[in-house]
N, C-alpha and C positions, 0 to 999 in steps of 0.2 A: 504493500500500500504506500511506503513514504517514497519507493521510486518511481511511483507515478505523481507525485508532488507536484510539480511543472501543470496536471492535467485539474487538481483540483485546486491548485491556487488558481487557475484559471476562472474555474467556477464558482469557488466560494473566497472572493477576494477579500471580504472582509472579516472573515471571519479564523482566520490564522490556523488551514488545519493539517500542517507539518507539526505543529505544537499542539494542536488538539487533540489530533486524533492518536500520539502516540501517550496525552495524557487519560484518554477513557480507556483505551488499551490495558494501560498498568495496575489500577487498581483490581481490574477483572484478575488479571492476571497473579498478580500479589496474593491476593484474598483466597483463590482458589487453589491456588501452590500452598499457602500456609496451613491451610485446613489438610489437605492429602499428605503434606510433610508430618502434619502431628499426630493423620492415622495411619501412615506408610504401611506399618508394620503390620494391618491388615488388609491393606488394597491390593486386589485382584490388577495385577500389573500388568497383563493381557489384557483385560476390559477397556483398564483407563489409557491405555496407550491408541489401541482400535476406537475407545470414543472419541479422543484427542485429532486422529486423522481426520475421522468421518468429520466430526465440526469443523477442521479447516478446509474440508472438501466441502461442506456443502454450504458454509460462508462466502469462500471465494466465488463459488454459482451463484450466490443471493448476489454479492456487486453484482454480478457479469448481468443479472435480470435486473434489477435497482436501475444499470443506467441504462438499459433498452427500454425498461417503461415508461421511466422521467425522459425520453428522447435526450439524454446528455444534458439536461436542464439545471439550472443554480435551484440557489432556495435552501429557505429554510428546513422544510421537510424532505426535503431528500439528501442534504446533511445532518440533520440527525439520524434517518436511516446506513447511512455510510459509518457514524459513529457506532451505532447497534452493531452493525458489522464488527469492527473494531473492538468491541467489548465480546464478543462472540470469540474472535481471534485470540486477545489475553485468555480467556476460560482456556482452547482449545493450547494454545503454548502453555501453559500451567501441566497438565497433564501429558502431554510430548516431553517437554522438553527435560523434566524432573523424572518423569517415568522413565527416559530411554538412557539419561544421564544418570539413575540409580542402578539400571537394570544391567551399566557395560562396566559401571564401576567394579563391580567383582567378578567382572571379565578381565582381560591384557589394558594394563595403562594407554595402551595403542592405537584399542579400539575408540576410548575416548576421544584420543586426538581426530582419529579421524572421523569421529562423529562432529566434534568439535568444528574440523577443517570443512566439514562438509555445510554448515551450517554458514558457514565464510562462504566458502566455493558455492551457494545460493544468492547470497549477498551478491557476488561477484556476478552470476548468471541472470539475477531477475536485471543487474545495472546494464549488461552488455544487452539484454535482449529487450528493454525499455529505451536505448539508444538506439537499437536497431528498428523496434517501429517508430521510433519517431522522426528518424531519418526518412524510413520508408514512405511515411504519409505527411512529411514534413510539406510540400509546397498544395496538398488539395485539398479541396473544403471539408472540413469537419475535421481534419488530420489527428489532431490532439487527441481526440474521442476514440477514432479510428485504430489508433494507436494503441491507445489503452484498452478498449474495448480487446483487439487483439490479444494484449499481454494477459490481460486476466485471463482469457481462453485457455492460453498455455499452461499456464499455475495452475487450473482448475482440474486440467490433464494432470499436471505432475502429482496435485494430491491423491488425487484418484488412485495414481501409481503407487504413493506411499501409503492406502488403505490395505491394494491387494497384495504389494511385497511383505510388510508387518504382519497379515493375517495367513499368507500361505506357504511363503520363501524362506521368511525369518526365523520361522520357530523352528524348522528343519535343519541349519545346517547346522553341520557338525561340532563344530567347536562351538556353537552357543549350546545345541544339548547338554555339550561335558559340562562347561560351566555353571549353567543351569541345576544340574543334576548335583555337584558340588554345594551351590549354594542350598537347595535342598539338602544336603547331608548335615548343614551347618545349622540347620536350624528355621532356614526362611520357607517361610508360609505363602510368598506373597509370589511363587515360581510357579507351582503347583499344574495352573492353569495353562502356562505356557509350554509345561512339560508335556502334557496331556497333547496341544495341538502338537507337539515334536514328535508324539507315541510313545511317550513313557508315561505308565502309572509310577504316581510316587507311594508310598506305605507311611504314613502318620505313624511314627512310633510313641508310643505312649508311658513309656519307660521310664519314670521318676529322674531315674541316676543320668539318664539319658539328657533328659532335660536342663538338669543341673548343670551337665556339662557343655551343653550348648547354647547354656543362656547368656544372652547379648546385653551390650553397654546400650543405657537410653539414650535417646536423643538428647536430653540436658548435658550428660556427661560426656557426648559427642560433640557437644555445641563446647562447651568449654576446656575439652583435648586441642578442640581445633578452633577455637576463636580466629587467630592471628589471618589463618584460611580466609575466613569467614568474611572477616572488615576487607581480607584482600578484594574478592572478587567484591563487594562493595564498593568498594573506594575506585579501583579500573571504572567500574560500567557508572558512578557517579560522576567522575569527570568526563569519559566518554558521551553520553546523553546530555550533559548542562552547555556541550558543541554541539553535535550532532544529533540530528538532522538540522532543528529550527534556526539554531546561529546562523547555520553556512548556507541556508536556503534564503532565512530573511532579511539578515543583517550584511550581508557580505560587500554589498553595493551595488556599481553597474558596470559589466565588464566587455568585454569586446565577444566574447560565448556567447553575450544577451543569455535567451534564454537555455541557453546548450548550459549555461554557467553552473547552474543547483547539481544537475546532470553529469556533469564532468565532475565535482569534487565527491556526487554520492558515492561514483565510480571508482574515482582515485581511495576512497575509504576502505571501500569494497576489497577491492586488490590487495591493498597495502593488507585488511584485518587476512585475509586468505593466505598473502606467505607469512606473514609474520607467526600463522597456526602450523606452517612445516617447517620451522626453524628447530622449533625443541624436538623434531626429529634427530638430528645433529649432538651425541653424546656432549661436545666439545662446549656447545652453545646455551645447554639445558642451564637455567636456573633453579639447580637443587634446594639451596641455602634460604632456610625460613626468612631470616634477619634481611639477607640481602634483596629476596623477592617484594620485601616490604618496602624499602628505603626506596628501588625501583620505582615503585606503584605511586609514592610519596610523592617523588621528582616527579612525574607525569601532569602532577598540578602546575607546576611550570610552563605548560601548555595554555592556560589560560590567560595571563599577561600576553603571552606570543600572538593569540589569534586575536587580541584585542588588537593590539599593534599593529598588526599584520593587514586585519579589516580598515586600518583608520588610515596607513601611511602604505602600505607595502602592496605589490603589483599579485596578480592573480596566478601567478606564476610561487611564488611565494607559499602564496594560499594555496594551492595543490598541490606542493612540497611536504607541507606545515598537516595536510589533513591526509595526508598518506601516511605521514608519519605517528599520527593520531591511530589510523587503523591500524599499523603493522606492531605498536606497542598493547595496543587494545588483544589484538590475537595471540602473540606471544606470550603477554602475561598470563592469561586466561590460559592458554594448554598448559602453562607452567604449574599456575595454583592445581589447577580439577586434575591431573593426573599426579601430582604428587601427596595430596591432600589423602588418598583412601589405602594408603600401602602399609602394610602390617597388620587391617582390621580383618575381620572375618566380616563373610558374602551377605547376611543380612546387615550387619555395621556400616558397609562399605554405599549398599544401596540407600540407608538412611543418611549417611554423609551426601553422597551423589544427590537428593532430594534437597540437605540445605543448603550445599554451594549455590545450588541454581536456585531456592529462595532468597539468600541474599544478594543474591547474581540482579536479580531481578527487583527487589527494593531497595538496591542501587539504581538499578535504572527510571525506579519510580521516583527516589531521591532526584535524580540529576533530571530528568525532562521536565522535573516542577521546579527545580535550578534556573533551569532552561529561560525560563521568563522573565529573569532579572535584566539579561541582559535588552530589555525592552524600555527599562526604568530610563525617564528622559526623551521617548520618544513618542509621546502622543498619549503616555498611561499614567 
């Protein structure tokens, strides 16, 4: 939705919704992650992953019909419907994103990354293929619309893909059954379901001694093993969102891009978060060291002076320098903290870690997009 930016600031000019829409997104999303973070332990992790798709599949079809019925029309009411949307989507990322980020945690550190990288390498794909129609439909009537209408088409396809891969690909292959099956040994309830679509019954053992010795650390005592984690990925997606999207869409000025300009740095973001997430593939590069990931994350604030500066005095060349570099620390950090954060716990610990990185992953980013608005202060508010 904020790569089509360009399509609905078009439509709804006054009403600011590169910053709206990613702040009705958030609380959906926040609220819904914290409630299944504090029952993890008994959420059916097949369900809520296949509900998770199905709602971003059958949201992204609700726009694609929103703007064939409104004919591409502004207003009032058919921005609040595009918001409903949007609140639809945080529910749907609450349940994805937490579920599949719990569920690789007590997989290979690797899988994460590249769940991680793959979630960038989207970033990267909706950016290339939103420049690509709007190149396409760039000089004839209705282009904009054309455009987007196109793009959502495509995404509507791809969720589709990730309902029937998760429900019939996933649960099958081999190395997630073993893992799986592991984590069932250790203790976790919440596999069970997914085993079952792989073709393994599991056996509930009901064995006192059994129990004991499989009993797991809470959430509380997980939340405070691993704080440091915690404020990290906080603190990355808090300064990440209090820039991006709304700063570099609305505030940035007028550039010789015109409007290619929001478009080229979503882009440049895009790319930069995407390698910056195959860097810690590289033994050499990996940020192991708790202390120093932190100091890291710290300096990152020093991004903020820069793009003020940047926006007021410095050329646009600068500024997609300055927002690449935004993205490529954004992705970096991020594979850093989530794959070193779950190492040493057992398979249902690990999934309840995986569940609150990406809760405060995500009330970071509820922090920073209501940050987001300061930089407004002076300008007409």
């Amino acid at each position: 939705m904020l790569t089509v930016e360009d399509f609905y600031g078009y439509l709804f000019p006054k009403y600011h919704p590169s910053r709206v829409l990613t702040l009705v997104y958030q609380p959906f999303a926040f609220g819904t992650l914290a409630i299944l973070s504090y029952n993890e332990a008994k959420v059916n992790t097949r369900l809520r992953n296949l509900f998770g798709y199905t709602l971003f599949f059958i949201s992204t079809l609700l726009v694609l019909i929103l703007n064939s019925a409104t004919s591409g029309k502004g207003g009032l009411g058919t921005f609040i419907g595009i918001c409903a949307m949007s609140g639809c989507f945080g529910v749907a990322d609450a349940h994805v994103q937490g579920g599949m980020v719990g569920d690789l945690s007590y997989m290979q550190p690797e899988f994460i990354q590249s769940f991680l990288a793959g979630l960038a390498a989207s970033g990267a794909l909706t950016s290339t293929l939103r420049l690509v129609t709007k190149a396409a439909f760039e000089n004839s009537k209705d282009g904009l619309r054309k455009g987007a209408i196109l793009f959502f088409a495509i995404s509507t396809f791809f969720e589709l893909l990730c309902v029937l891969l998760y429900a019939f690909v996933f649960p099958k292959i081999p190395i997630v059954k073993y893992y799986r099956s592991k984590a069932a040994s250790e203790g976790s309830k919440t596999v069970s379901a997914d085993l079952a679509a792989g073709g393994i019954q599991t056996i509930l053992k009901q064995d006192e001694d059994y129990g004991k010795e499989q009993e797991r650390k809470g959430n509380k005592q997980l939340l405070f093993e691993n704080i440091d984690y915690l404020l990290d990925m906080f603190l990355i997606y808090v300064l990440t969102l209090s820039i991006f999207p709304g700063f570099l869409i609305e505030d940035t000025g007028a550039h010789k891009l015109g409007t290619w300009y929001a478009l080229v740095l979503i882009a440049m973001y895009n790319v930069g978060d995407l390698i910056g997430r195959y860097i810690p593939l590289i033994e050499l590069l990996k940020l192991e060291s708790r202390k120093l990931t932190t100091v890291a994350i710290l300096c990152r604030f020093l991004l903020v002076p820069a793009f003020y500066f940047t926006a007021k005095y410095g050329d646009q060349g600068w500024m997609i320098m300055l927002t690449s570099f935004l993205g490529l620390s954004n992705g970096y950090l991020t594979v850093c903290v989530m794959t070193s954060a779950p190492k040493g716990y057992k398979g249902p610990e690990q999934n309840a870690l995986g569940n609150l990185l990406v809760l405060f992953l995500l009330g970071g980013i509820f922090a920073g997009v209501t940050l987001d608005w300061l930089w407004l202060i002076g300008k007409g508010w």
